[in-house]
Kinemage of the C-alpha trace (Angstrom):
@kinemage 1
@onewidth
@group {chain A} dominant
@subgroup {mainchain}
@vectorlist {calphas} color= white
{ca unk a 1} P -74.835 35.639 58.266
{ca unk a 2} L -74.898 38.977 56.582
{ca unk a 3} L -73.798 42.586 57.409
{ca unk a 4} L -77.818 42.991 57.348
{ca unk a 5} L -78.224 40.539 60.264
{ca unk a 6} L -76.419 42.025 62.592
{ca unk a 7} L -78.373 44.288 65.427
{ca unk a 8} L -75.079 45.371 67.020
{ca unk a 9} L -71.125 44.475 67.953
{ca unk a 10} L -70.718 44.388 71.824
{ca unk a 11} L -67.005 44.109 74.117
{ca unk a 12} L -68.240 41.758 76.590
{ca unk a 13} L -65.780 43.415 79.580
{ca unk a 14} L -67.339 47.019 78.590
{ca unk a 15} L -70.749 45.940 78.918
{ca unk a 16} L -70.753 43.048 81.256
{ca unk a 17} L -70.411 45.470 83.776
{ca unk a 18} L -74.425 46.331 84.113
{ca unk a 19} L -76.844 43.779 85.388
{ca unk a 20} L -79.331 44.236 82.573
{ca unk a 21} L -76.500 42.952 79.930
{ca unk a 22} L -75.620 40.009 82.184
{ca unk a 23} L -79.414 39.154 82.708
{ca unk a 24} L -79.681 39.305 78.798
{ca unk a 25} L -76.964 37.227 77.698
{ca unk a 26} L -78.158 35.001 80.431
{ca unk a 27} L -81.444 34.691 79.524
{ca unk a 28} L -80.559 34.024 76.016
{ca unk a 29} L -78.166 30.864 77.025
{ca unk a 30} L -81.397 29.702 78.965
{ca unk a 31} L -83.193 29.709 75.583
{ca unk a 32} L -80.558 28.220 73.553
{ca unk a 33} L -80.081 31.500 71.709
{ca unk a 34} L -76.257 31.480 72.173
{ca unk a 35} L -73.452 30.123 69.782
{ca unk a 36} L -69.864 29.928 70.919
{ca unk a 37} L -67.571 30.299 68.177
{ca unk a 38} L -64.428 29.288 70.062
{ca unk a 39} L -63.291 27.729 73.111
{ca unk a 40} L -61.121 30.469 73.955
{ca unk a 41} L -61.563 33.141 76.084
{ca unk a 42} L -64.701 35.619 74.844
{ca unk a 43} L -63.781 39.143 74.328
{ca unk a 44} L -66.994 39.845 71.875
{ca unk a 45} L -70.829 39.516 71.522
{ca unk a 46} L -72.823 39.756 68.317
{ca unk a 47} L -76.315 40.535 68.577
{ca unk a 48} L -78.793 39.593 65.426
{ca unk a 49} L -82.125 40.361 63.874
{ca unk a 50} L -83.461 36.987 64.741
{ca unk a 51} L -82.122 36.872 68.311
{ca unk a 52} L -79.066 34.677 68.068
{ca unk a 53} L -76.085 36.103 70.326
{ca unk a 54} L -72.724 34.559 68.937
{ca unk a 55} L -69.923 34.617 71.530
{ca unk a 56} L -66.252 35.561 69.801
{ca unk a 57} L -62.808 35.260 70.946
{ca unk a 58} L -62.249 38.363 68.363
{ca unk a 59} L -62.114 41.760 69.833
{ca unk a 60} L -64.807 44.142 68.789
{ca unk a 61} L -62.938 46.699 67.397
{ca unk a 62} L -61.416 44.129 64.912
{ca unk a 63} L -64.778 42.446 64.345
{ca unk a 64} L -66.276 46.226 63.188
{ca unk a 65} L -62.642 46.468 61.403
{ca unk a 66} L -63.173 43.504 59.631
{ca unk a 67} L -66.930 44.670 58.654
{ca unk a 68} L -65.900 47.851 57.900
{ca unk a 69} L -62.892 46.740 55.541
{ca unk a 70} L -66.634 44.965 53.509
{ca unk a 71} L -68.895 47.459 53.541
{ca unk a 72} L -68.085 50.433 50.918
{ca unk a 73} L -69.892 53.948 51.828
């Protein structure tokens, strides 16, 4: 995956909270859309361009960190 894939970086307790994220991440495990990166507890959703949701025990401020720390401006 690229830096170009990636739609958007998502806390999963921030925005869990509305039924519209729940009923999208849930919809997406119903079509197999959904990769689990670890076993351990999720903290982080990735969102790409061709509508695979990865599930990360990484926060998302250190995922962006981490992306960040690639990308030069």
């Amino acid at each position: 995956m690229t830096t170009d894939e990636i739609v958007g970086i998502f806390d999963i307790d921030n925005t869990t909270v509305t039924k519209k994220t729940r009923d999208y991440l849930s919809v997406c495990e119903k079509e197999g859309r959904v990769v689990y990166v670890s076993t351990e507890l999720p903290k982080s959703f990735i969102v790409c361009k061709d509508k695979t949701v990865y599930i990360s025990q990484i926060s998302s401020a250190t995922l962006l960190k981490r992306l960040n720390s690639k990308i030069k401006f």
